[in-house]
C-alpha positions as CSV (number, residue, x, y, z in Angstrom):
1,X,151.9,-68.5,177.3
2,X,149.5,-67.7,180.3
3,X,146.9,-70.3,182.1
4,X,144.1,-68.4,183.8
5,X,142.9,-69.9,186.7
6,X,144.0,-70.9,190.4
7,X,146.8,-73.6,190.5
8,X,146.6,-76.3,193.0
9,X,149.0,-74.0,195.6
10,X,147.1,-71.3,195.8
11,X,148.8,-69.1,193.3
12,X,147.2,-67.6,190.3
13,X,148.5,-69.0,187.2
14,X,149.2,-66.3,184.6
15,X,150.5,-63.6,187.1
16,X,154.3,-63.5,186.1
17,X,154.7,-61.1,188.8
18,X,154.2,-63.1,191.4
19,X,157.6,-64.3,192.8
20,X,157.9,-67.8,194.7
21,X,158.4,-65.9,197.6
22,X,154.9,-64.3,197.3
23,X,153.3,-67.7,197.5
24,X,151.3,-67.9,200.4
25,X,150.3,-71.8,200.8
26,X,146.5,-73.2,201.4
27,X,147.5,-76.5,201.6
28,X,148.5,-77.9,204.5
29,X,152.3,-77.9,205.0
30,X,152.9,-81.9,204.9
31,X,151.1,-81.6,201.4
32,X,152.5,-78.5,200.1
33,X,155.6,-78.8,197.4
34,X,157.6,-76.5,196.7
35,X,159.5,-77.3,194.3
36,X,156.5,-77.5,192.1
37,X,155.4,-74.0,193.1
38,X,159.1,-72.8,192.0
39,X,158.6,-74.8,188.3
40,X,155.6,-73.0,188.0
41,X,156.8,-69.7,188.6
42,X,159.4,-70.0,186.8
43,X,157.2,-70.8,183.7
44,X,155.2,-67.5,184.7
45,X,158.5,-65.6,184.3
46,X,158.0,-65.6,180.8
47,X,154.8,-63.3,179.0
48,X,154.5,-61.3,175.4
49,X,157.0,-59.0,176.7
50,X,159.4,-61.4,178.0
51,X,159.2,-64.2,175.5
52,X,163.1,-64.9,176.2
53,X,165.1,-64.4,179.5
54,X,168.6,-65.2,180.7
55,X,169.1,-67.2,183.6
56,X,169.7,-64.7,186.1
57,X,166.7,-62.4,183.9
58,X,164.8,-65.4,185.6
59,X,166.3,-66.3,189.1
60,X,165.7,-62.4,189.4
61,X,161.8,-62.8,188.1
62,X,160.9,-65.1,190.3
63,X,162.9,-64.3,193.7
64,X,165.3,-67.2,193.4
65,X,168.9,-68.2,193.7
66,X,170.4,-68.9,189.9
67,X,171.5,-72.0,191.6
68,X,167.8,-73.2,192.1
69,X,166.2,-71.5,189.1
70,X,169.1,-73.1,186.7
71,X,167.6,-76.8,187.9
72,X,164.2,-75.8,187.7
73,X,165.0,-74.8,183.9
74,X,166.8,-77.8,183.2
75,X,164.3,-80.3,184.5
76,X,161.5,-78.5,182.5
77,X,164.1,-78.3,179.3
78,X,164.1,-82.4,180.2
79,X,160.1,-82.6,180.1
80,X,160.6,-80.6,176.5
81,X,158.2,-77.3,178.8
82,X,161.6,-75.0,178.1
83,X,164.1,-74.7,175.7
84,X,167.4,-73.0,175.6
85,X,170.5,-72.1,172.8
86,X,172.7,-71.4,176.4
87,X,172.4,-67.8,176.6
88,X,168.5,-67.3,177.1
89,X,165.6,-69.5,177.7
90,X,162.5,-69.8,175.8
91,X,158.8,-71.6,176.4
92,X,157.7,-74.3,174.0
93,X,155.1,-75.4,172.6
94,X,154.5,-78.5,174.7
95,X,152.9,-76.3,177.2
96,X,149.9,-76.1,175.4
97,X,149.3,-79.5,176.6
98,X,148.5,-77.9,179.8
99,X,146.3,-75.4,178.6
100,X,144.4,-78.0,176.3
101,X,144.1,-80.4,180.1
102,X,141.8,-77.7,181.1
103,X,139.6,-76.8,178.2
104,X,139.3,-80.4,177.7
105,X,137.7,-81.0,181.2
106,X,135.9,-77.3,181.9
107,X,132.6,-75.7,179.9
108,X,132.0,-72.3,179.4
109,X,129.5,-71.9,182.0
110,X,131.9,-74.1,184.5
111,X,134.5,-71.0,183.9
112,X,131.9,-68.5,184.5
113,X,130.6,-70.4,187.6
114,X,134.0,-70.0,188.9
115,X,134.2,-66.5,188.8
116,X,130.6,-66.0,190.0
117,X,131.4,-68.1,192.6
118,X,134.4,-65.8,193.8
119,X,132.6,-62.8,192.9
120,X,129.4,-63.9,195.4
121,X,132.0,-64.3,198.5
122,X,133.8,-61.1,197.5
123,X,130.7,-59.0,197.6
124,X,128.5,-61.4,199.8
125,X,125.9,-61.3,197.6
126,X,123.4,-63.7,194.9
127,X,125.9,-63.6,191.3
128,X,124.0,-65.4,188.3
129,X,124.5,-65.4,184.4
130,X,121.7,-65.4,181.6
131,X,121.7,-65.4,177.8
132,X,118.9,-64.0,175.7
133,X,116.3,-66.7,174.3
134,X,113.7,-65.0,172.1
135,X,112.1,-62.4,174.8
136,X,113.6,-63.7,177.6
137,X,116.2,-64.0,179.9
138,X,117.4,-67.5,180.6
139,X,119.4,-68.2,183.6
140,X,122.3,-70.7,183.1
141,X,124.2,-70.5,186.4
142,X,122.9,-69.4,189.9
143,X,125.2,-68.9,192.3
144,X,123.4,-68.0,195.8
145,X,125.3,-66.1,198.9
146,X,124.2,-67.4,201.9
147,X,121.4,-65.3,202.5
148,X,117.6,-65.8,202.1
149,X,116.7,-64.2,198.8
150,X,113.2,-63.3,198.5
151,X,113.5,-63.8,194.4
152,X,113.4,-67.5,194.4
153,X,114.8,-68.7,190.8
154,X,117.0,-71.4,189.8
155,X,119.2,-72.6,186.7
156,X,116.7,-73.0,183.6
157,X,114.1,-69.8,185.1
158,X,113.1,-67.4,182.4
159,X,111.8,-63.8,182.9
160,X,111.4,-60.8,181.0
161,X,114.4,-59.5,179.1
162,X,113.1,-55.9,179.2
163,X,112.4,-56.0,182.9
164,X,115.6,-57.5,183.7
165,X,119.3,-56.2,184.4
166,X,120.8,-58.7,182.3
167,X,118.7,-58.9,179.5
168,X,118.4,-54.8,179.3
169,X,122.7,-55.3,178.5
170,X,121.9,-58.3,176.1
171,X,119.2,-55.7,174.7
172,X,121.8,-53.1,174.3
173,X,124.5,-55.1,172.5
174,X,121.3,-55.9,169.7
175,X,121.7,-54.1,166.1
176,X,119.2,-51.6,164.9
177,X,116.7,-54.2,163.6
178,X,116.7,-56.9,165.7
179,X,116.2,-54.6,169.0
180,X,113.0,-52.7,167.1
181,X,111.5,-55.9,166.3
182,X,111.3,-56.9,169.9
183,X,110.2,-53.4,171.1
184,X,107.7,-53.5,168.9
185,X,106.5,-57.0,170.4
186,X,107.0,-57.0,173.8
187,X,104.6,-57.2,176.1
188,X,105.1,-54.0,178.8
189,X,102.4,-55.2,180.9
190,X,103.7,-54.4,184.6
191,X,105.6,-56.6,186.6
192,X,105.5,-54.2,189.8
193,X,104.7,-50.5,190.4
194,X,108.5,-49.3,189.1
195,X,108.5,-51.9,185.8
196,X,109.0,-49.7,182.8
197,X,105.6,-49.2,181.5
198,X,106.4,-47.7,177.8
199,X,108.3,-48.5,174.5
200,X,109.9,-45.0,174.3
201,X,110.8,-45.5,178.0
202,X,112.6,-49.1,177.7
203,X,114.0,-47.6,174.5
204,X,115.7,-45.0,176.3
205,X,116.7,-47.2,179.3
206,X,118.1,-49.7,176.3
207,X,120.4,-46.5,174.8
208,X,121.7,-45.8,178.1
209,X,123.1,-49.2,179.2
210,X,124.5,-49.2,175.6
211,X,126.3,-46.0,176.5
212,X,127.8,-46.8,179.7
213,X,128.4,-50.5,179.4
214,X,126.3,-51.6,182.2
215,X,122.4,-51.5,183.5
216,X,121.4,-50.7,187.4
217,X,117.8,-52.2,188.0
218,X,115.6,-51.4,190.8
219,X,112.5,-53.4,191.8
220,X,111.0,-53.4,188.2
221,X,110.8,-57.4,188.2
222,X,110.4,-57.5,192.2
223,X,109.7,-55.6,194.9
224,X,112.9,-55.2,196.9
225,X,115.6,-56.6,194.6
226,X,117.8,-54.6,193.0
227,X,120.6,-54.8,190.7
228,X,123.4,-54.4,188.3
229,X,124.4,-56.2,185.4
230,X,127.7,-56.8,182.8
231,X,128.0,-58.0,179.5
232,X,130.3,-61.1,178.8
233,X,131.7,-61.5,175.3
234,X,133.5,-64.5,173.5
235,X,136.8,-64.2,172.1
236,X,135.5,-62.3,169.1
237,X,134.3,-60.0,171.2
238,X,130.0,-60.4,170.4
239,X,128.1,-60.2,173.7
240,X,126.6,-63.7,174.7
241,X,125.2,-64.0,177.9
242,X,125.2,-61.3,181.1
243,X,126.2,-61.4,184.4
244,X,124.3,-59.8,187.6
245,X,124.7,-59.5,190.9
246,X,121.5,-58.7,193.1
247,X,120.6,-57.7,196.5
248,X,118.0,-56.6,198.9
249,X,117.0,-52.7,199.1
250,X,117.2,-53.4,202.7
251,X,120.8,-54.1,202.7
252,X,122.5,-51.8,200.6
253,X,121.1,-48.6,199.0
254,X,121.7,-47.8,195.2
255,X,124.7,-46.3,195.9
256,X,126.4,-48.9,197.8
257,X,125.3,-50.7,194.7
258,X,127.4,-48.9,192.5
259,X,129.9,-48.0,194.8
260,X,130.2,-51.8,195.7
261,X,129.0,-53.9,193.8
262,X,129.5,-52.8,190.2
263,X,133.3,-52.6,190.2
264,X,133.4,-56.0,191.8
265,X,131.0,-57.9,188.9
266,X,133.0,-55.5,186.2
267,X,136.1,-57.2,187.3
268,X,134.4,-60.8,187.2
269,X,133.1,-59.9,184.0
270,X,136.5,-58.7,182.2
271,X,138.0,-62.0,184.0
272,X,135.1,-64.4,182.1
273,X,135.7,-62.2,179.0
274,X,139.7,-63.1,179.0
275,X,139.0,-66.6,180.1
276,X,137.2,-67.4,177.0
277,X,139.4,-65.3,175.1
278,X,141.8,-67.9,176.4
279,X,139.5,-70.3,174.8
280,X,140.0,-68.9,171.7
């Protein structure tokens, strides 16, 4: 069993190899336990390809003495997290109840707001996420670096979906039918002088996001904004929303862009898509 997200110490929980001695701390070190850190690493010591490990299979795991890692397993056999037959030890089930704690008090957009979040300091840049409503792009979270951004939208703003990053990868991921229908709707009336001005033309943009898995956008819905946009799927793996991350062409050119920022939101986006898998 693995539980994505960050842990109250600073450690990421699901990494089983991340020893207790890797732990760096945030908190301060009057409120930082320990001995909780160790409990939880020593639940991280097991995955699919460990499912049961001996004692010293786990002291060794998680960079502890077998004298410390044997109490940590029997107080977590005592709270019914571990169990044993006296050579190996084994999760069980009860440590579902953790799992269940979270999605019981977290959305889907609070986990992708999350890793937007991260993603925004990491690449010190605007991150948002959309899903495709009709035509449109709708934005369902916003999550501003702090800069001055010229493109002033909010949670609940709709634009174009064929003039935007995010809703040309929602485009893509459309079957046959439903994508020709809305091509042969939309309205291409220019946005600025570089929006795509033709249904050929968008249809062509359309096949090349679907190709590569991703859709680099420069000032067609502004002047001066670029950017790049991901997919996110659920757990059976359908696309449902898009994630983007958008800059100034005053700050970075298009291939700092791609050099950048694309392998930072492609992370973000394969961490949303294995959170929700988590979700099931």
């Amino acid at each position: 069993m693995s539980i994505t997200g960050s842990s109250a110490v600073g450690v990421r929980v699901g990494d089983p190899h991340l020893s207790a001695r890797e732990v760096q701390p945030e908190a301060s070190p009057n409120e930082y336990v320990r001995a909780l850190d160790r409990g939880l690493a020593v639940i991280r010591a097991f995955d699919a390809e460990h499912p049961r490990r001996s004692l010293a299979e786990v002291a060794r795991a998680v960079g502890l003495a077998p004298a410390t890692a044997r109490r940590l397993l029997h107080t977590l056999q005592s709270l019914d997290y571990v169990a044993t037959n006296g050579q190996t030890w084994w999760l069980r089930p009860r440590l579902l109840e953790l799992g269940q704690a979270y999605l019981a008090t977290t959305s889907v957009w609070d986990v992708v707001r999350e890793r937007l979040a991260q993603l925004a300091e990491e690449v010190h840049e605007t991150a948002s996420a959309g899903v495709l409503d009709d035509d449109d792009v709708i934005y369902v979270v916003r999550v501003p670096y702090r800069r001055i951004m010229s493109m002033n939208v909010e949670v609940g703003t709709r634009i174009p979906a064929f003039a935007s990053s995010m809703g040309r990868v929602m485009l893509a991921a459309l079957d046959a039918d439903p994508l020709e229908s809305l091509l042969g709707r939309v309205d291409l009336r220019p946005i600025t002088a570089r929006t795509v001005g033709s249904v050929d033309a968008l249809r062509d943009v359309v096949t090349k996001v679907r190709k590569q898995g991703w859709c680099y956008m420069e000032e067609e819905l502004e002047a001066g904004i670029q950017c790049v946009a991901a997919p996110v799927h659920d757990a059976t793996g359908r696309v449902i929303a898009s994630v983007t991350v958008s800059s100034h062409t005053t700050r970075l050119s298009p291939k700092e862009v791609k050099e950048r920022l694309l392998p930072a939101l492609l992370r973000a986006a394969e961490d949303i898509d294995e959170d929700l898998r988590q979700r099931g």
